[in-house]
N, CA, C and O atoms as CSV, one atom per row, in Angstrom:
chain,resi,resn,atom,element,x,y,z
A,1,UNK,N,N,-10.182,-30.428,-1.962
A,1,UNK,CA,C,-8.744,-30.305,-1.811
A,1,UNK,C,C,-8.287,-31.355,-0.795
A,1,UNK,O,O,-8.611,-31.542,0.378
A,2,UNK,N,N,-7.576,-31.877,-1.476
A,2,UNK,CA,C,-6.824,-33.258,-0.250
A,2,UNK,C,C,-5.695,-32.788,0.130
A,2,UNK,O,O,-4.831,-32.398,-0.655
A,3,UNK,N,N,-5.565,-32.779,1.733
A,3,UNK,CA,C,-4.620,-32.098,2.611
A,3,UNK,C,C,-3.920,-33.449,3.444
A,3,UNK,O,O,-4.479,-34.283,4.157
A,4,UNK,N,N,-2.558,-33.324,3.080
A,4,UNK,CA,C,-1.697,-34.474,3.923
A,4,UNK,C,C,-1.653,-33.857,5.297
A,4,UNK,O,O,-1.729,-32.656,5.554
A,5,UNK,N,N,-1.479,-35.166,6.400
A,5,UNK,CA,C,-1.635,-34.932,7.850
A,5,UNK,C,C,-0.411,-34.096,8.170
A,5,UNK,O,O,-0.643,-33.187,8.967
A,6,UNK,N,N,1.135,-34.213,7.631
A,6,UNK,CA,C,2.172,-33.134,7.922
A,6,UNK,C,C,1.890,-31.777,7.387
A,6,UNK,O,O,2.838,-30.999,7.494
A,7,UNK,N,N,0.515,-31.179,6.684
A,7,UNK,CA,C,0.531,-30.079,5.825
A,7,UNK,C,C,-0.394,-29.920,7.078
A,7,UNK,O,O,0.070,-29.069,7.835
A,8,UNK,N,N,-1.227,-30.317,7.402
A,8,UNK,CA,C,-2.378,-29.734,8.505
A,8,UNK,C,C,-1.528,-29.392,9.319
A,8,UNK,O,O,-1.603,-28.165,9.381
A,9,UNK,N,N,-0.417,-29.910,10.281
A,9,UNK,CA,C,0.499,-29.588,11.490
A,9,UNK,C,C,0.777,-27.668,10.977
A,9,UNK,O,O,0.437,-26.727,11.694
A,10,UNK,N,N,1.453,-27.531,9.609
A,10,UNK,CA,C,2.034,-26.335,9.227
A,10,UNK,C,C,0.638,-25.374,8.965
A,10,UNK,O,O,0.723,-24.146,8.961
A,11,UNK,N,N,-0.244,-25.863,8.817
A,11,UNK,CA,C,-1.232,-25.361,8.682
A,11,UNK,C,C,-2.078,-24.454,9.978
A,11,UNK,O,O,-2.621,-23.351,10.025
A,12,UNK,N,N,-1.836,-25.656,11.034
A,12,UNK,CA,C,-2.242,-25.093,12.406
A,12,UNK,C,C,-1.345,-24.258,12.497
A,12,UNK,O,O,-1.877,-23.221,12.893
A,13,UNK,N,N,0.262,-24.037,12.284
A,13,UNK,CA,C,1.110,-23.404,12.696
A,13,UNK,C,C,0.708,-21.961,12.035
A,13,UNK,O,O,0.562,-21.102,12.905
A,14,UNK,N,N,0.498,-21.499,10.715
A,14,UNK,CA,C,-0.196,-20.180,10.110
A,14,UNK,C,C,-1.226,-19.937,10.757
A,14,UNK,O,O,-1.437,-18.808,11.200
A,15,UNK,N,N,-2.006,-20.880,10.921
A,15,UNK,CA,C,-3.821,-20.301,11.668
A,15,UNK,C,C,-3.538,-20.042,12.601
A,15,UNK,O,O,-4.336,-19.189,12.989
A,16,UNK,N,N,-2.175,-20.425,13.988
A,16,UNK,CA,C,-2.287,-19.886,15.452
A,16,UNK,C,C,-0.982,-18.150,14.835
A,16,UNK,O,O,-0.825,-17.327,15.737
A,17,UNK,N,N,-0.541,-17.954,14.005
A,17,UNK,CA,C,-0.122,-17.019,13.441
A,17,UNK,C,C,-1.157,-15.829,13.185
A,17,UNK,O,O,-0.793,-14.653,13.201
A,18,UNK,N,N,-2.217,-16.147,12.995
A,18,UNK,CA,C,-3.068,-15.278,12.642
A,18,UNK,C,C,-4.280,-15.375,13.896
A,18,UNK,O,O,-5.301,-14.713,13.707
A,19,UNK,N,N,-4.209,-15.897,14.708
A,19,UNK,CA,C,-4.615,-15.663,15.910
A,19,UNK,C,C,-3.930,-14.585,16.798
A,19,UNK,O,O,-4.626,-13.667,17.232
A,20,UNK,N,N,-2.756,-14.638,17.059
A,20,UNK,CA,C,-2.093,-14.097,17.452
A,20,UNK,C,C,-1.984,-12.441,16.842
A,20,UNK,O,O,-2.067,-11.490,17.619
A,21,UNK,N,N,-1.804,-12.274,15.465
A,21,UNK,CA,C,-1.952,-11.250,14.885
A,21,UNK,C,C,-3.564,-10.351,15.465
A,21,UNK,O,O,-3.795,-9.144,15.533
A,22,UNK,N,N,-4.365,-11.447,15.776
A,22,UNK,CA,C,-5.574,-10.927,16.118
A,22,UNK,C,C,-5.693,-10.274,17.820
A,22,UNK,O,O,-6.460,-9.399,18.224
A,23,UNK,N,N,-4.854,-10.896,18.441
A,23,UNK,CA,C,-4.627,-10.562,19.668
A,23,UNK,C,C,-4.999,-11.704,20.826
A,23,UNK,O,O,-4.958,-11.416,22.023
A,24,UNK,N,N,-5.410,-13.194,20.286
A,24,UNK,CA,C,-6.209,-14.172,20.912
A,24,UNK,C,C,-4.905,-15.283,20.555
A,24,UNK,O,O,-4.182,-15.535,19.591
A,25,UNK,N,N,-5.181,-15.989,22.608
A,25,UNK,CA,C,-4.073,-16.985,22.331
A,25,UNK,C,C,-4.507,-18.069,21.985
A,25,UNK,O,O,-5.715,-18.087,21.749
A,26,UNK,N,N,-3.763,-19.329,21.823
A,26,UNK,CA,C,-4.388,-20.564,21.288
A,26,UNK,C,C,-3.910,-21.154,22.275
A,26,UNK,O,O,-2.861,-20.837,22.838
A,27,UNK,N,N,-4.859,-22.344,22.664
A,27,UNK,CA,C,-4.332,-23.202,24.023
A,27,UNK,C,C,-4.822,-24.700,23.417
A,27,UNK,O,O,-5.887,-24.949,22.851
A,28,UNK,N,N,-3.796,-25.543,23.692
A,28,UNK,CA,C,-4.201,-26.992,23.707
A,28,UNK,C,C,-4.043,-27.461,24.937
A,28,UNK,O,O,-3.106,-27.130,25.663
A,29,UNK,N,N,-5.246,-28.527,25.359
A,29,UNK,CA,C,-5.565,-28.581,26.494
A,29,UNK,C,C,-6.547,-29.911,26.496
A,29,UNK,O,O,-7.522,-30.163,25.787
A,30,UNK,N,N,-5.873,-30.730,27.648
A,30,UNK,CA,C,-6.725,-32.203,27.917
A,30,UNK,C,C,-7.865,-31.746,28.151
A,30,UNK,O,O,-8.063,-30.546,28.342
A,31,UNK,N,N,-8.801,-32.661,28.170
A,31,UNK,CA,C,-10.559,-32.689,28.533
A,31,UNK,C,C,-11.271,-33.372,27.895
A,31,UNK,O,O,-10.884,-34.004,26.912
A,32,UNK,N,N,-12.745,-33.375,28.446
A,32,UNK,CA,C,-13.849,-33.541,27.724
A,32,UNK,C,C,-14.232,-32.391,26.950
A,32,UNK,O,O,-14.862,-31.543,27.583
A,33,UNK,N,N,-13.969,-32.112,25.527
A,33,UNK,CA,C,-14.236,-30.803,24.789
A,33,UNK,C,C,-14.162,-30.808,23.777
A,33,UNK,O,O,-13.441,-31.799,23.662
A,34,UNK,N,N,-14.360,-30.419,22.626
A,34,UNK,CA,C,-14.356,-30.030,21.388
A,34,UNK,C,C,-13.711,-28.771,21.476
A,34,UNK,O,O,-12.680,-29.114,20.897
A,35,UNK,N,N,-13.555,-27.788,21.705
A,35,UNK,CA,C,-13.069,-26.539,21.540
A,35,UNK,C,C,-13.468,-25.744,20.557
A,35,UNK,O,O,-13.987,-26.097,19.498
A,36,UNK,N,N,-13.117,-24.206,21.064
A,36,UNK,CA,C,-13.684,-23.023,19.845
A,36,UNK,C,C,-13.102,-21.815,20.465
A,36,UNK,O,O,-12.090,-21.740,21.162
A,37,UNK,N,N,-13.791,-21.024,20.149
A,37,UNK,CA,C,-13.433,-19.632,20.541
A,37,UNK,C,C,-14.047,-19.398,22.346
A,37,UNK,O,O,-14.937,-20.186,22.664
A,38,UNK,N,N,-13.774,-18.785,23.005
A,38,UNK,CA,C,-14.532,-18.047,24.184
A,38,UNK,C,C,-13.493,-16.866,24.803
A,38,UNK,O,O,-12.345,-16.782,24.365
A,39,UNK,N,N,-13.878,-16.171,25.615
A,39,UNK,CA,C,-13.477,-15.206,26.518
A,39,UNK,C,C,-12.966,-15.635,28.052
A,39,UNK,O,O,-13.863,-15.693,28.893
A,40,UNK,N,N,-11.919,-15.871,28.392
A,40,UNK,CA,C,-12.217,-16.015,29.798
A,40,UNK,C,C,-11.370,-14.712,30.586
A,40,UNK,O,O,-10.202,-14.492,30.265
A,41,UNK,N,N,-12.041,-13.895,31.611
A,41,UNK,CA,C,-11.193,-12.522,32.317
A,41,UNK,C,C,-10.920,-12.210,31.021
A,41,UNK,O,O,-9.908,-12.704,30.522
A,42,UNK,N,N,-11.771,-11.327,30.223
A,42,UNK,CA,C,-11.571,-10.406,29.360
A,42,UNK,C,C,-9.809,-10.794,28.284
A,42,UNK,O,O,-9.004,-10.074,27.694
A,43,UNK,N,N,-9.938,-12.362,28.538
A,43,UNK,CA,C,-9.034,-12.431,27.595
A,43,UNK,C,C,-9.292,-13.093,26.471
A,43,UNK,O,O,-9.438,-14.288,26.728
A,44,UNK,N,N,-9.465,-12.750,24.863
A,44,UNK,CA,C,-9.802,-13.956,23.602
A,44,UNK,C,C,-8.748,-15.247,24.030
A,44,UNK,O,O,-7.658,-15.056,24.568
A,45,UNK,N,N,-9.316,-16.644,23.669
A,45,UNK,CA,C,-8.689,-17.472,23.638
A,45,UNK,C,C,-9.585,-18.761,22.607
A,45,UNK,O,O,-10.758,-19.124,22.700
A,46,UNK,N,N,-8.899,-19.052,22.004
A,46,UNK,CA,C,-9.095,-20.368,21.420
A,46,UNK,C,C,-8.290,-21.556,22.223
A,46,UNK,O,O,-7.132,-21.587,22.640
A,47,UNK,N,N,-9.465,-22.624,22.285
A,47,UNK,CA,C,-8.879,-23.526,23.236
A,47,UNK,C,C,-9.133,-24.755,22.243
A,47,UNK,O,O,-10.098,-24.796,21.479
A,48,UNK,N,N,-8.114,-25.798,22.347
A,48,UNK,CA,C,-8.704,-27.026,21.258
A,48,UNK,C,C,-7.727,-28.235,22.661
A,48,UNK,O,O,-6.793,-28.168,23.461
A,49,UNK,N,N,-8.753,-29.192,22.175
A,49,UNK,CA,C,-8.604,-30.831,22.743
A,49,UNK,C,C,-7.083,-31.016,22.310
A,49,UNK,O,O,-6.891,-30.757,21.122
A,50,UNK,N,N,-6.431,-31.246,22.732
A,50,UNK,CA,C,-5.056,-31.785,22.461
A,50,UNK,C,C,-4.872,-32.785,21.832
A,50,UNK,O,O,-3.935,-33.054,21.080
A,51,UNK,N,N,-6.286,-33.741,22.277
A,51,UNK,CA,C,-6.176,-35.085,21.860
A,51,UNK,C,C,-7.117,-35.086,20.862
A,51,UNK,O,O,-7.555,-36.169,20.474
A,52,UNK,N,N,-7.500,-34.069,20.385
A,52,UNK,CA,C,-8.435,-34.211,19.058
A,52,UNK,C,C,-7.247,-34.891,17.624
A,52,UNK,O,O,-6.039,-34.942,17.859
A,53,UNK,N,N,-7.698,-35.268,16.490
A,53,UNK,CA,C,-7.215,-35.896,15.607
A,53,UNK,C,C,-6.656,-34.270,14.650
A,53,UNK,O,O,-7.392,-33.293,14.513
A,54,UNK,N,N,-5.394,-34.359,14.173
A,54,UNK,CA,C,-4.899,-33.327,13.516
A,54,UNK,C,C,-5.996,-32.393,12.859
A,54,UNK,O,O,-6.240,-31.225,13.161
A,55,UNK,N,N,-6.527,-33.081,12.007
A,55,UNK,CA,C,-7.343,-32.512,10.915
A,55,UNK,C,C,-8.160,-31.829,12.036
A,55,UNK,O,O,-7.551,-30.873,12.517
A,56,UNK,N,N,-9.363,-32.057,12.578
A,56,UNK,CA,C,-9.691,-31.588,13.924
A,56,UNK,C,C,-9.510,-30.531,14.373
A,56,UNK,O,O,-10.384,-29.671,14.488
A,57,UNK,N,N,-8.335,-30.418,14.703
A,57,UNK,CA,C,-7.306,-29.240,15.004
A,57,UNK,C,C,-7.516,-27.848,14.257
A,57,UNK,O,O,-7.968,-26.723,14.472
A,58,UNK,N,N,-6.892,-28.630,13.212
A,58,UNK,CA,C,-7.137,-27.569,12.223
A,58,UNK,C,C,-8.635,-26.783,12.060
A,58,UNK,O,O,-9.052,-25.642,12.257
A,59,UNK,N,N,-9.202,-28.092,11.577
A,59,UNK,CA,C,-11.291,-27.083,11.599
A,59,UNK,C,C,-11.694,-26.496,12.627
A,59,UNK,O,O,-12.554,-25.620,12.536
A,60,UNK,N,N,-11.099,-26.896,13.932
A,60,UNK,CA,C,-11.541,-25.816,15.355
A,60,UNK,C,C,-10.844,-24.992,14.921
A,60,UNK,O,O,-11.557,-24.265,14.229
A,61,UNK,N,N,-9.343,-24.482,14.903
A,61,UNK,CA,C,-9.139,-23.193,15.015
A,61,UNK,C,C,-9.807,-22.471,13.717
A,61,UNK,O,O,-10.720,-21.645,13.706
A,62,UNK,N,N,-9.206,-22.931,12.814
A,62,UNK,CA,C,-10.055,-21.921,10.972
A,62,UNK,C,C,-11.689,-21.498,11.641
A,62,UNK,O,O,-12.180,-20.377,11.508
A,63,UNK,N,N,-12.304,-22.543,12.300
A,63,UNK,CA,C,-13.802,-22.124,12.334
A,63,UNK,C,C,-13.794,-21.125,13.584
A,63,UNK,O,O,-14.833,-20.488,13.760
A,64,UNK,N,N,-12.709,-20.917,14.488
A,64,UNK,CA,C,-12.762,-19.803,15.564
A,64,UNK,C,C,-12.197,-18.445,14.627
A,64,UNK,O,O,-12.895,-17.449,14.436
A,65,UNK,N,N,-11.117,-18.577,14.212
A,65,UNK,CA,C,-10.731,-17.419,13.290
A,65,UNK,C,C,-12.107,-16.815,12.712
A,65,UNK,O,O,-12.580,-15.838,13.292
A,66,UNK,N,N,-12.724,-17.316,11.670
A,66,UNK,CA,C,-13.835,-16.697,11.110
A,66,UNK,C,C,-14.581,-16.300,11.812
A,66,UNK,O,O,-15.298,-15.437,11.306
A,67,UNK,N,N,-14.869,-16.635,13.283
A,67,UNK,CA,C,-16.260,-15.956,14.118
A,67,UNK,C,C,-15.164,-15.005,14.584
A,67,UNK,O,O,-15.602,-13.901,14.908
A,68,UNK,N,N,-14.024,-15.141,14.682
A,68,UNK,CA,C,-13.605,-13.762,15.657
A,68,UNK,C,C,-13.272,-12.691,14.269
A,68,UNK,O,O,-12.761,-11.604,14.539
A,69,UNK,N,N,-13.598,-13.054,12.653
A,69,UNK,CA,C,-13.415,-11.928,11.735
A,69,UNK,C,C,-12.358,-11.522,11.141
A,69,UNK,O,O,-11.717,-10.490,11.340
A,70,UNK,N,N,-12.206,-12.249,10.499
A,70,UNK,CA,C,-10.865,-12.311,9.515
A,70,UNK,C,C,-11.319,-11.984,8.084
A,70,UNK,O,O,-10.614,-12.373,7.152
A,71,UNK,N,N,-12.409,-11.321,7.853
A,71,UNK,CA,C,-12.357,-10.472,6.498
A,71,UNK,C,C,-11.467,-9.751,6.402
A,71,UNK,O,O,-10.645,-9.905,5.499
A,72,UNK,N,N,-11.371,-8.755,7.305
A,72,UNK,CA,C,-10.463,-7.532,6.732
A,72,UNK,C,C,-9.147,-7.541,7.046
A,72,UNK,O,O,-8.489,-6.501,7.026
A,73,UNK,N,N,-8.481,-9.051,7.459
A,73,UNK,CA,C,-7.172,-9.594,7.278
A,73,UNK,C,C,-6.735,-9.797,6.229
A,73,UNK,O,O,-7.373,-10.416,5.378
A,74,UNK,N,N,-5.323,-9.239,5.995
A,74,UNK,CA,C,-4.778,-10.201,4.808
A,74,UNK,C,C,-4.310,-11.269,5.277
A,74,UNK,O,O,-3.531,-11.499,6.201
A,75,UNK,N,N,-5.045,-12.126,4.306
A,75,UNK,CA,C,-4.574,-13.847,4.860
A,75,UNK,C,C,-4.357,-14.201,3.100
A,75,UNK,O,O,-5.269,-14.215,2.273
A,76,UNK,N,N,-3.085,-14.435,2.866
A,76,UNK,CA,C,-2.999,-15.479,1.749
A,76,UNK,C,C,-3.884,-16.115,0.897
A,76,UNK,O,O,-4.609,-16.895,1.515
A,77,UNK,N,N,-4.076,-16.075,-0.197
A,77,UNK,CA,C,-5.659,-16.479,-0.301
A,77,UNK,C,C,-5.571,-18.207,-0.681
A,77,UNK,O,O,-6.634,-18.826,-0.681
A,78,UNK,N,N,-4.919,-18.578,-0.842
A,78,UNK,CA,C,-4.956,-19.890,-0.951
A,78,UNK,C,C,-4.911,-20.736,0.763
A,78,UNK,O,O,-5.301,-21.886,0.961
A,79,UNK,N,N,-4.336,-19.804,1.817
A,79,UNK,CA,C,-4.145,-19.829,3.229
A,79,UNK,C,C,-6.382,-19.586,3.589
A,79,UNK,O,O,-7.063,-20.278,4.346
A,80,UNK,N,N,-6.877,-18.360,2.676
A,80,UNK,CA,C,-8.137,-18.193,3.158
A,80,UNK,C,C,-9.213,-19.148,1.925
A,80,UNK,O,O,-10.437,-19.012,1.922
A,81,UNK,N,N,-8.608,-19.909,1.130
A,81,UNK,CA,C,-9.484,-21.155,0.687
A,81,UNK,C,C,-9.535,-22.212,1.416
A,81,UNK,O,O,-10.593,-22.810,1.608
A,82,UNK,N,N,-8.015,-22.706,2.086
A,82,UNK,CA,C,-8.138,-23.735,2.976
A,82,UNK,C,C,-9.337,-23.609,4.196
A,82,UNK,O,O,-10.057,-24.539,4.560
A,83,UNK,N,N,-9.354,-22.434,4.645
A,83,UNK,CA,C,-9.709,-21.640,6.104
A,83,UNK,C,C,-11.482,-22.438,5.158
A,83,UNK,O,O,-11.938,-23.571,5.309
A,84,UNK,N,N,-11.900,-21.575,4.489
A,84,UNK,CA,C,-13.017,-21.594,3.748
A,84,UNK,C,C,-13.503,-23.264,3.577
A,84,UNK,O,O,-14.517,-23.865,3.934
A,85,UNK,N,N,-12.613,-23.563,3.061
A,85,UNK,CA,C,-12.867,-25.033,2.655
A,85,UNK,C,C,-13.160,-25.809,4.437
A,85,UNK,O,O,-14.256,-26.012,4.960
A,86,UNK,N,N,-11.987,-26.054,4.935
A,86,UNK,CA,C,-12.323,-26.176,6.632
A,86,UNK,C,C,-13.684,-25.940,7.428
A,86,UNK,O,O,-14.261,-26.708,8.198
A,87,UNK,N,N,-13.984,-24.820,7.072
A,87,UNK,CA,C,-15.086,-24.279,7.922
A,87,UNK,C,C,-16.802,-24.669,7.150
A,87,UNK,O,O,-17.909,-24.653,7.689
A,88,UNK,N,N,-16.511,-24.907,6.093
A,88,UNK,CA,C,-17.783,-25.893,5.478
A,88,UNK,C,C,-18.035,-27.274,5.550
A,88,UNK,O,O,-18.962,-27.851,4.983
A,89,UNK,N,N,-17.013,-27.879,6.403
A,89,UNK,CA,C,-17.434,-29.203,6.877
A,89,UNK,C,C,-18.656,-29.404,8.032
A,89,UNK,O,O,-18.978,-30.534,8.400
């Protein structure tokens, strides 16, 4: 599936939607990092490089969603092919 760079932006925008639904915030944030899921003071957070490249963006959060368990979400299913497709890179 070929995904234009303005569809990934709206894309991150549903995936931090369903973070949120989960109870975990999303943070973009300068550094040396790749980003993913972690805990910090008992709070979920997904953290991603700010300066990572869109697409990027996108495969960190989809690949934190799935470890924090989004089976028994309803997620759109063409919303959970992208997620799917993402997370097999």
């Amino acid at each position: 599936m070929k995904i234009k760079e303005k569809e990934f932006e709206l894309l991150i925008n549903e995936l931090k939607e369903i973070a949120i639904k989960l109870g975990v915030s999303v943070r973009f944030e300068k550094g040396d990092f790749k980003g993913g899921y972690c805990v910090v003071k008992e709070k979920k957070i997904i953290i991603i490089n700010k300066f990572a490249p869109t697409q990027k963006k996108a495969t960190i959060l989809a690949t934190a969603l799935k470890e924090l368990g989004i089976e028994d979400l309803y997620i759109n299913p063409k919303l959970r092919e992208i997620i799917e497709e993402l997370t097999e890179i």
